[in-house]
C-alpha positions as CSV (number, residue, x, y, z in Angstrom):
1,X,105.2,118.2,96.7
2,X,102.5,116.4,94.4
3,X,104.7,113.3,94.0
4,X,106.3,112.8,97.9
5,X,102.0,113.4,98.6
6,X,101.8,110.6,95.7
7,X,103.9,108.4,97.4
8,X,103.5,108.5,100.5
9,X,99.5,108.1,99.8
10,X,100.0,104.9,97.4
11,X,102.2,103.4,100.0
12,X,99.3,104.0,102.7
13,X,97.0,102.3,100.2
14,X,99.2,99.3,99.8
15,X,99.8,98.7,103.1
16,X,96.5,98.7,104.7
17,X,95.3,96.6,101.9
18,X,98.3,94.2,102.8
19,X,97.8,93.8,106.5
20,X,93.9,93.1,105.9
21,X,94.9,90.6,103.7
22,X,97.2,89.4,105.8
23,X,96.0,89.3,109.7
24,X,92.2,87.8,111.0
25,X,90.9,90.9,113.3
26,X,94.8,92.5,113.1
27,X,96.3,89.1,114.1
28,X,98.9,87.1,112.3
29,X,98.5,83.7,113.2
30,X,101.6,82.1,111.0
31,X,104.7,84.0,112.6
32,X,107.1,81.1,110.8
33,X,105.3,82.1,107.1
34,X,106.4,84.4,104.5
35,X,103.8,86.9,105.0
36,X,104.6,87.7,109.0
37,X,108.8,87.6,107.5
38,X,108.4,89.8,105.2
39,X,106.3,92.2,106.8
40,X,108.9,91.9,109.6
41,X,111.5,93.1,108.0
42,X,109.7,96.0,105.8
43,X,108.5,97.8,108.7
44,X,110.8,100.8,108.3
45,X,108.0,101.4,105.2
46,X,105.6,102.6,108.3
47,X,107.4,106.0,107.6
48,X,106.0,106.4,104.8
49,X,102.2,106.7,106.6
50,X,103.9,108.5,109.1
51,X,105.0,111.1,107.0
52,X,101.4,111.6,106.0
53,X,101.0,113.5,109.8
54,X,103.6,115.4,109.1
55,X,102.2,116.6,105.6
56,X,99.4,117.4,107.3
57,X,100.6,120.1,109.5
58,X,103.1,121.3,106.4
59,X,99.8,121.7,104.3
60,X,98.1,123.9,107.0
61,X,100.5,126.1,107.0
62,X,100.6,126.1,103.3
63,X,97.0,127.3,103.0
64,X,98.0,129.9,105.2
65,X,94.5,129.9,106.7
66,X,94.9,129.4,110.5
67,X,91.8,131.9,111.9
68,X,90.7,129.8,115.0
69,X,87.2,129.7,114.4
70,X,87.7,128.6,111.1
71,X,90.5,125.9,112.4
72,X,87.7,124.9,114.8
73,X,85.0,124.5,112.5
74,X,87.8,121.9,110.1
75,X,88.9,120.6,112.9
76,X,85.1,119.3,114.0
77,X,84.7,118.5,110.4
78,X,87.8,116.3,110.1
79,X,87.3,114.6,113.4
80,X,83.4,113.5,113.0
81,X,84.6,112.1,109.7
82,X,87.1,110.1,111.4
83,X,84.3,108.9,113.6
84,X,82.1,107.7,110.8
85,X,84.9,106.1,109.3
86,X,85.2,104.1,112.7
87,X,81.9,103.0,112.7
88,X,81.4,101.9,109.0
89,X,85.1,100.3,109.0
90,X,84.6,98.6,112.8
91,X,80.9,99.0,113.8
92,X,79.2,101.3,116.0
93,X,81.4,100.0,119.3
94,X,84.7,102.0,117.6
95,X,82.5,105.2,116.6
96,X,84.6,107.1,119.2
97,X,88.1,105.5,118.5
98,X,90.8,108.1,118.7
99,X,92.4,108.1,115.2
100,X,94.8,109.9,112.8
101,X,92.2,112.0,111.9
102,X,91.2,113.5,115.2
103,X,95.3,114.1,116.6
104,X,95.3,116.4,113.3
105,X,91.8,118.4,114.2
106,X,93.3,118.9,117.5
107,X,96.5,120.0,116.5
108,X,95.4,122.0,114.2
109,X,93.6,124.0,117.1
110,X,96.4,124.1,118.8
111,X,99.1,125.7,116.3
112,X,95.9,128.3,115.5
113,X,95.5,128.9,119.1
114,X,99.5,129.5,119.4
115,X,99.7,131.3,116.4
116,X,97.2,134.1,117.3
117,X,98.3,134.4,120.8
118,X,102.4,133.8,120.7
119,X,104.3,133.3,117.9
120,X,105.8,130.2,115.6
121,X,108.2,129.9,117.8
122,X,105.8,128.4,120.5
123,X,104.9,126.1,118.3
124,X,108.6,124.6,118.0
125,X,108.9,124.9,122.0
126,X,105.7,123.1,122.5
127,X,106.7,120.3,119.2
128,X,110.3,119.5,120.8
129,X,108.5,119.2,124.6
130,X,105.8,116.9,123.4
131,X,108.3,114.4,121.7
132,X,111.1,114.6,124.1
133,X,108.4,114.0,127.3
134,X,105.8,111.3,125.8
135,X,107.4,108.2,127.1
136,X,107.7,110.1,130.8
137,X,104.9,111.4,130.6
138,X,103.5,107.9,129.4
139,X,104.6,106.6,132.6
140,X,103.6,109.0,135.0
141,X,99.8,108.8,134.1
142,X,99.7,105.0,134.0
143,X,97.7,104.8,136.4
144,X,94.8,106.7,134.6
145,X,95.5,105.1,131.3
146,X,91.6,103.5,131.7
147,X,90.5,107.2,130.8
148,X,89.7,108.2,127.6
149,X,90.3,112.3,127.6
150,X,94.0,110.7,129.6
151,X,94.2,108.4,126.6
152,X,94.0,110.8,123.9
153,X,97.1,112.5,125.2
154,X,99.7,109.4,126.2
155,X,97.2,106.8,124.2
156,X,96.5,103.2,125.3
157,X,96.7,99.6,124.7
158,X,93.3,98.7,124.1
159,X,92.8,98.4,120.6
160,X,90.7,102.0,120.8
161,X,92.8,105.0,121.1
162,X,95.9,105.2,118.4
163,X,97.8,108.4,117.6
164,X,97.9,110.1,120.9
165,X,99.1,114.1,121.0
166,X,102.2,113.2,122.6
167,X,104.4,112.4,121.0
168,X,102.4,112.9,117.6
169,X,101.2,116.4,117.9
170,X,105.0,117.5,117.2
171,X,105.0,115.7,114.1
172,X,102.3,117.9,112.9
173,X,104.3,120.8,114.5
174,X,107.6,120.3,112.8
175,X,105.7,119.6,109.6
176,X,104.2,123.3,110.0
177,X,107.1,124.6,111.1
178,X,109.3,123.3,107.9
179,X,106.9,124.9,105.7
180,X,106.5,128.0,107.5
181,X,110.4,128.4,107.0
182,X,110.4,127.3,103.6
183,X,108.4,130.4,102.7
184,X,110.0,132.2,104.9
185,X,113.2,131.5,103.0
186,X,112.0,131.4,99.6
187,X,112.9,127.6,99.7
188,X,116.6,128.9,98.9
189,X,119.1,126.3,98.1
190,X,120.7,126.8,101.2
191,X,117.5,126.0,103.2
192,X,117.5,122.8,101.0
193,X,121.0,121.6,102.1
194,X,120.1,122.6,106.1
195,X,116.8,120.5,106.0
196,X,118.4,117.4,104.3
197,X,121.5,117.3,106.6
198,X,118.8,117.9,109.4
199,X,116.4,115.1,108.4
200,X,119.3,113.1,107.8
201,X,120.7,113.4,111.3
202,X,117.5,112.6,112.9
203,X,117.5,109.2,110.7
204,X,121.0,108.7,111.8
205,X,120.3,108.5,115.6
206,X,116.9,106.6,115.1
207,X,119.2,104.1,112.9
208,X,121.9,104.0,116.1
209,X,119.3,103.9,118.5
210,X,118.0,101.0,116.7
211,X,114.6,102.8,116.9
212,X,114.2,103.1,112.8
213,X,111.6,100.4,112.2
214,X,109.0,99.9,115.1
215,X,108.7,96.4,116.5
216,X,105.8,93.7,114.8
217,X,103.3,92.5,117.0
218,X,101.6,89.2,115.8
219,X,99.2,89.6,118.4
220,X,97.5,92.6,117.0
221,X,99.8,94.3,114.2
222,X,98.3,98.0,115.3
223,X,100.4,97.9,118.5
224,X,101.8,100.6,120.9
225,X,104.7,100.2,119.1
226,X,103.6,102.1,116.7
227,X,101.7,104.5,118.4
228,X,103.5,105.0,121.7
229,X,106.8,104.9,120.1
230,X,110.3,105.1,121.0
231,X,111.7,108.8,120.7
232,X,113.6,107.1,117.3
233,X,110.6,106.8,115.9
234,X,109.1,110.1,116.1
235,X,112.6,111.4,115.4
236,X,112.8,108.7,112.0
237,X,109.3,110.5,110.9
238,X,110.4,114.0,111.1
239,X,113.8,113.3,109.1
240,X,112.6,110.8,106.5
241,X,110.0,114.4,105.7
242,X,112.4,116.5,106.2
243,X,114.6,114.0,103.4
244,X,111.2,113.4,101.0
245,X,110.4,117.2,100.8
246,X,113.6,118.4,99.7
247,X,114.2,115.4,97.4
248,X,110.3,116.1,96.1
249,X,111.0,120.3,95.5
250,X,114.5,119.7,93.8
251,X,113.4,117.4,91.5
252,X,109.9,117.7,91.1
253,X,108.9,121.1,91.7
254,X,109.0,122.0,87.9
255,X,107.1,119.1,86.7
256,X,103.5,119.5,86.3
257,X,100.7,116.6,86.1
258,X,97.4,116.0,84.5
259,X,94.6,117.1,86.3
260,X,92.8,113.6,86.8
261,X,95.9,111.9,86.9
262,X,97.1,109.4,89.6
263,X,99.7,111.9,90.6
264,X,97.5,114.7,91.4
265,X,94.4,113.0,92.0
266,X,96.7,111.1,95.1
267,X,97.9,114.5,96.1
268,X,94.9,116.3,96.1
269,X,92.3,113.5,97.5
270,X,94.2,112.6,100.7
271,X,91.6,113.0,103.2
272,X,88.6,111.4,100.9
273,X,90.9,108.3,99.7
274,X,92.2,108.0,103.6
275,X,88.4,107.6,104.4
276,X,87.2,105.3,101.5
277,X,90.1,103.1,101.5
278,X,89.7,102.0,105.2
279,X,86.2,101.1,104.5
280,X,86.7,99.2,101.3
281,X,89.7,97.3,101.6
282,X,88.4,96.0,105.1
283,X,85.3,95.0,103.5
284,X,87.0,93.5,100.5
285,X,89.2,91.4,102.3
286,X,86.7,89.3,103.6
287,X,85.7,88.0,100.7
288,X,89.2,87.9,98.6
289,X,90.3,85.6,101.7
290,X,87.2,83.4,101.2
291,X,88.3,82.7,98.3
292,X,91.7,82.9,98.1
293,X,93.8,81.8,101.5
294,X,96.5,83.9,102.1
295,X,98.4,81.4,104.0
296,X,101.6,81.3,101.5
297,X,102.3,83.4,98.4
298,X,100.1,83.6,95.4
299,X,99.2,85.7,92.6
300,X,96.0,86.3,94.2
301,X,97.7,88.5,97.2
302,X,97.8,91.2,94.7
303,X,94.2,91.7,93.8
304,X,93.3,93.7,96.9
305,X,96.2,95.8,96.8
306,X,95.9,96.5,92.9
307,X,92.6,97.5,93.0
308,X,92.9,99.6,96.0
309,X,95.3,101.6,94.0
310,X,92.8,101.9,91.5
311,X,90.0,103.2,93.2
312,X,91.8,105.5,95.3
313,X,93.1,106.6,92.2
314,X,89.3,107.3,91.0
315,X,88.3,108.7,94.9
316,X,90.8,111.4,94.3
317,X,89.9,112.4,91.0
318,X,86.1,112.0,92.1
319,X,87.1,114.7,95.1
320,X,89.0,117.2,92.5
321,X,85.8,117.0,90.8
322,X,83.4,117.6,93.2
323,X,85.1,119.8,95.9
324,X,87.9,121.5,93.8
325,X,86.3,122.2,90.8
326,X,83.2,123.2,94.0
327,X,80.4,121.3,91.6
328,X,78.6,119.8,95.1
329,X,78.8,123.0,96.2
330,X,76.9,124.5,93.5
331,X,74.4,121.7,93.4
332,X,73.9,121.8,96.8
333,X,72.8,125.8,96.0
334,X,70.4,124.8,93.5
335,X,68.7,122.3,95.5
């Protein structure tokens, strides 16, 4: 799992450092250059950050840890942290912006909460029902979509609430589900084949749908399309995981990786590099774009990106450090 978390991570990385580059406020001005083209037609890459959601849910069930008070307490943790990325990425008006980080608290509460009181098979009930009823849903509220509690669950186009529970709380879910069944199966080679053929058939109908690759909005590039998807979408997500996790255990799963590499440092710093790159490559663009106009192609496009990679690279191996290896922890104690 290190290297699909590798991945799936560095792509993150790359492509928030590219749309900064490219976009004033999230807005793409050129839509006849080579910048708006190409990110056109790459869009499908979006699953890779995607992905990331459903990792999340397949890492909580990993840790096998899902006492509700403790839940609660990460699930607080995670989602103030969020906030204070808001507000030193956007400024203090987007401290309460509803974003990736908050739809995993709460869904983590809510697979702890259905765990202790049902059973795992709630949890693929209540996954299935929130994908298959967003859009309906979506349209049944509309006329409420000005609150923000409302907004947190069918989300909004207003540039402040992104990743709404439905549909995304079932990515989470099916991620938690496919590693609860990978234990439960010993991640047997026949498990293996059923997940692939699964994750492929979900691609399959997003690709026939013509629902793989979420629409580019020039106008702001963070648009509902991405976050108030088309079923295709959602389904795209949970397949193209399903496809990365059994690629990543059948051919990776002996392999093992230096302990401050970029491999493992990617894998195991998720949350701090997700944080700290949202911050620095917004701040950074400014002044790479100063200097260097991205209107057309140029060597100078791939400073931000590069160095992104780098320092993420170095926040990860910073956190293995200092949480891991529990060295804050201790010098917090002696303080």
């Amino acid at each position: 799992m290190d290297v699909v978390k590798f991945i799936c991570v560095a792509a993150m990385v790359f492509i928030h450092a590219h749309i900064v580059l490219i976009t004033d406020s999230y807005r793409i001005a050129d839509t006849s250059g080579f910048f708006y083209t190409i990110t056109d037609k790459l869009m499908f890459l979006g699953l890779f950050l995607t992905v990331l959601i459903a990792l999340a849910g397949f890492i909580f069930r990993l840790n096998g840890d899902y006492e509700i008070k403790k839940t609660i307490k990460l699930a607080v943790f995670i989602s103030f942290l969020g906030f204070f990325m808001n507000m030193a990425t956007w400024g203090a008006g987007y401290t309460f912006s509803w974003n990736v980080l908050q739809l995993v608290g709460l869904s983590f509460v809510v697979i702890a909460i259905l765990m202790k009181f049902f059973s795992v098979g709630k949890i693929f009930l209540l996954s299935s029902i929130v994908v298959l009823t967003a859009g309906p849903l979506r349209n049944l509220l509309s006329a409420f979509n000005n609150k923000y509690l409302i907004n947190i669950f069918i989300g909004a186009d207003n540039h402040f609430i992104f990743w709404p529970f439905f549909p995304w709380f079932g990515v989470v879910g099916f991620g938690f589900l496919f590693a609860h069944y990978q234990l439960k199966y010993k991640n047997s080679v026949k498990f293996r084949i059923n997940a692939a053929v699964i994750g492929l058939g979900l691609m399959a109908i997003a690709f026939l749908r013509g629902e793989i690759s979420p629409a580019l909005d020039p106008n702001y590039v963070w648009s509902p399309s991405i976050f108030q998807p088309k079923i295709g979408w959602v389904l795209a997500t949970i397949g193209f995981f399903c496809v990365l996790v059994v690629l990543g255990n059948s051919l990776f799963s002996k392999m093992s990786f230096k302990k401050y590499g970029i491999i493992n440092s990617y894998s195991k710093g998720i949350l701090w590099i997700y944080v700290t790159q949202m911050f620095v490559s917004s701040f950074l663009s400014f002044f790479i774009k100063e200097f260097f106009p991205m209107d057309k192609p140029s060597t100078a496009y791939f400073i931000l990106p590069v160095f992104m990679l780098l320092f993420s690279w170095y926040v990860g191996a910073l956190s293995i450090k200092l949480f891991q290896e529990k060295k804050l922890v201790i010098a917090l104690k002696k303080i």
